[in-house]
N, C-alpha and C positions, 0 to 999 in steps of 0.2 A: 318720398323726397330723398336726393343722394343727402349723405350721411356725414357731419362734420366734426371736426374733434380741435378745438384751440388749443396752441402749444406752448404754456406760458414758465419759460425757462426764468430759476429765481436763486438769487444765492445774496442772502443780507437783503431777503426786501420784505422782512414782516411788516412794514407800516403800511406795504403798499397790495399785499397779494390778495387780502381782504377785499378793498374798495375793488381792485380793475378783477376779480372772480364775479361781482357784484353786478358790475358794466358789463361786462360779458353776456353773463344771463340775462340781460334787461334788454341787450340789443340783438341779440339771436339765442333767444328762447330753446329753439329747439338743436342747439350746436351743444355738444361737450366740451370738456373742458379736461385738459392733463397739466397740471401743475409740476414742471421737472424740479426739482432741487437738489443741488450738490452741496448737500452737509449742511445746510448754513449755519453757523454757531449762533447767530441771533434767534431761531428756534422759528424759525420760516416753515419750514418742514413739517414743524409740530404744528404748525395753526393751518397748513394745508391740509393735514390729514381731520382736523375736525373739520375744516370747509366740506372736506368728502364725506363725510360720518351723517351730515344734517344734508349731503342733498347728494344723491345718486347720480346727478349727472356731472359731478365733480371728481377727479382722479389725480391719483398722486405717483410720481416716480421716483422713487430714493435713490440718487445715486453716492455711492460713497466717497467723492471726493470734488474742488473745484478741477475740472480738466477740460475746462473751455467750453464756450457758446456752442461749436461746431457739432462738438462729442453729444450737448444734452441734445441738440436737435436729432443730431442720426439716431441716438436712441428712442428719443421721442418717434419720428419716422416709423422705424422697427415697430415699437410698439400700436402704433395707430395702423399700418398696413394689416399688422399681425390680427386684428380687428375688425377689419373691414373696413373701414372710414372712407369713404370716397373723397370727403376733398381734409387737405392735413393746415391749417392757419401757423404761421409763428406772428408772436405778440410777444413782445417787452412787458413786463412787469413791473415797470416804473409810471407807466399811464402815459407815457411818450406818444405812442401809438394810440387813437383815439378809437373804442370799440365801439363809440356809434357811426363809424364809418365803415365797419366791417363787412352790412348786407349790401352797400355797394360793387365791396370789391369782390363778394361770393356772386352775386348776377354777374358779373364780368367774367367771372369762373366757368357760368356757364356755357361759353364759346372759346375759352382759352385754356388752354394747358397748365400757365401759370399764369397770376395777376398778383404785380409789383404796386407798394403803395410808392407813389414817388413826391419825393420834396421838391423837385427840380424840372417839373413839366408845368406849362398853363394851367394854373388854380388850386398847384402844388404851394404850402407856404411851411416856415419855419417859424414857433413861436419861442421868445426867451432866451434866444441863443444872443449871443455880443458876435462881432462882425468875424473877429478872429473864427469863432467857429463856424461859420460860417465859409468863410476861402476855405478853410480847413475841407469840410464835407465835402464842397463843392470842387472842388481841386484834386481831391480823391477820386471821386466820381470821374472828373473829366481826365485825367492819367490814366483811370484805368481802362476808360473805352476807349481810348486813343491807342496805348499800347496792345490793348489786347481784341481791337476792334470791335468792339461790341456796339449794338446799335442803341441799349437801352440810356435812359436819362442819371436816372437814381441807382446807380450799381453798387451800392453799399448800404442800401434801405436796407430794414428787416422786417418790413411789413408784409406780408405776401401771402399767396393761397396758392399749395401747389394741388394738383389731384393726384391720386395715388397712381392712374397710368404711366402720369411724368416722372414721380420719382422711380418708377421699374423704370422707366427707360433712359433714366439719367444715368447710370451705374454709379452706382452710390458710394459702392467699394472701392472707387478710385478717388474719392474726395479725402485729402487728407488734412487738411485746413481745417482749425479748433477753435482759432481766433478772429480776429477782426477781417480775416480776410475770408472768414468761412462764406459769407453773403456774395463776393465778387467768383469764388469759386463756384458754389453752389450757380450763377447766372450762367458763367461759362460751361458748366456741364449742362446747360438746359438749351443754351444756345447752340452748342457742337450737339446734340439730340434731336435739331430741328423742329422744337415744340414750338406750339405758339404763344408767345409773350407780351402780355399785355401792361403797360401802365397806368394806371389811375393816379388823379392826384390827390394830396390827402395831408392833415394838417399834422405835421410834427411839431411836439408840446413841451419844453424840458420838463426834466421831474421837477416836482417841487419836495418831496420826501424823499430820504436815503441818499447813500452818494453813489456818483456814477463812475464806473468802471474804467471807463475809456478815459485815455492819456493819447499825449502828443506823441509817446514812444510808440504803443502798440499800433496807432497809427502808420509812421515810421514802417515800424517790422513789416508791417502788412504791404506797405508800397515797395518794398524790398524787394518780397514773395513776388509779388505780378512783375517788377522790372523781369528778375527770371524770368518769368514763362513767358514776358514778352520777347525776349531778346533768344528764347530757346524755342519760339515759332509754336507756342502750345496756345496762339490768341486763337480767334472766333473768325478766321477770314475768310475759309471754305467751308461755312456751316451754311450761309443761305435761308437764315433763320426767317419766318413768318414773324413780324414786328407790330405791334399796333400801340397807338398813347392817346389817352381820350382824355377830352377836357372836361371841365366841370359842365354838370348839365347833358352830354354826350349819353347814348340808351346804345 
């Protein structure tokens, strides 16, 4: 069976790294699991590395400081390539992301390059959000495939499953995006690499432990970054990408 490794980047989430390490293994059994942590001073770190101590398919990556969402993933990347891992998951560690919906989106894996969870396609829902965040996501989402042409739904999910072909062939080294706009980056280099991109749709959950990272400004910054590349012709217009978005119930 190809080989998978879940990428669960964590900084201040010891209430929650516990339970969704838990979920993980209960819903794909035979998938890994790499816990990133940047420092967290609530001692996250420290209780990731006894999750690894009591089960072997559990791993941990120190990194020595917070330097953005972007940085733990390419590193995580790096590491899970360096590996062998055929397909590489990112997963929020807030439980946002629901991991019994995981082996959906690894079967979709199996015909596509990359498979997007998305909020914003038929059968896609949002749970806990107030309406504000709501325009907010969704307004995001549609600015940035507007400006930057893209054909996908949810351009700011982080639910996803790339396979290790895709990221060689996304050149990874030109991704410089750390923050919130790591995800809308990360699309567009897979989109101008003419992978095939898939969306599934899939229940996003707020946390209900720990607080979340995300502000009205980072958002901001991030729609900044794309106005750029929209207005400097760096969108997705001559990629010609292979598209697909399947509904609930869809094989």
């Amino acid at each position: 069976m190809p080989s998978t490794v879940v990428i669960i980047p964590t900084y201040n989430e010891r209430e929650n790294v516990g339970p969704i390490v838990s979920r993980v293994r209960a819903s794909v059994p035979e998938a890994e699991i790499l816990v990133v942590d940047d420092a967290s001073p609530d001692g996250t770190g420290d209780l990731a590395d006894r999750l690894a101590a009591e089960d072997a398919s559990v791993h941990v990556l120190h990194r020595s400081a917070k330097n953005g969402l972007g940085a733990a993933y390419l590193d995580a990347f790096a590491w899970g390539r360096e590996r062998g891992f055929d397909y590489l998951v990112q997963l929020d560690a807030d439980g946002s992301h629901l991991p019994e919906q995981l082996p959906a989106l690894l079967t979709a894996a199996g015909t596509a390059d990359v498979v997007m969870g998305s909020r914003w396609i038929p059968g896609g829902r949002v749970e806990n959000w107030p309406w504000h965040r709501r325009m907010l996501s969704r307004g995001g989402s549609l600015y940035s495939r507007l400006l930057l042409r893209l054909p996908q739904h949810d351009v700011t999910g982080g639910y996803r499953v790339y396979s290790a072909d895709a990221l060689e062939r996304m050149q990874l080294g030109s991704v410089d995006s750390l923050g919130y706009c790591f995800q809308i980056d990360m699309l567009l280099h897979a989109v101008r690499a003419r992978l095939r991109v898939v969306e599934i749709p899939i229940t996003f959950v707020e946390r209900t432990l720990g607080t979340s990272k995300m502000s009205g400004g980072i958002v901001f910054e991030a729609m900044g970054r794309v106005t750029i590349w929209g207005l400097t012709g760096h969108g997705a217009r001559n990629s010609n990408p292979a598209v697909a978005t399947r509904r609930t119930g869809d094989h």
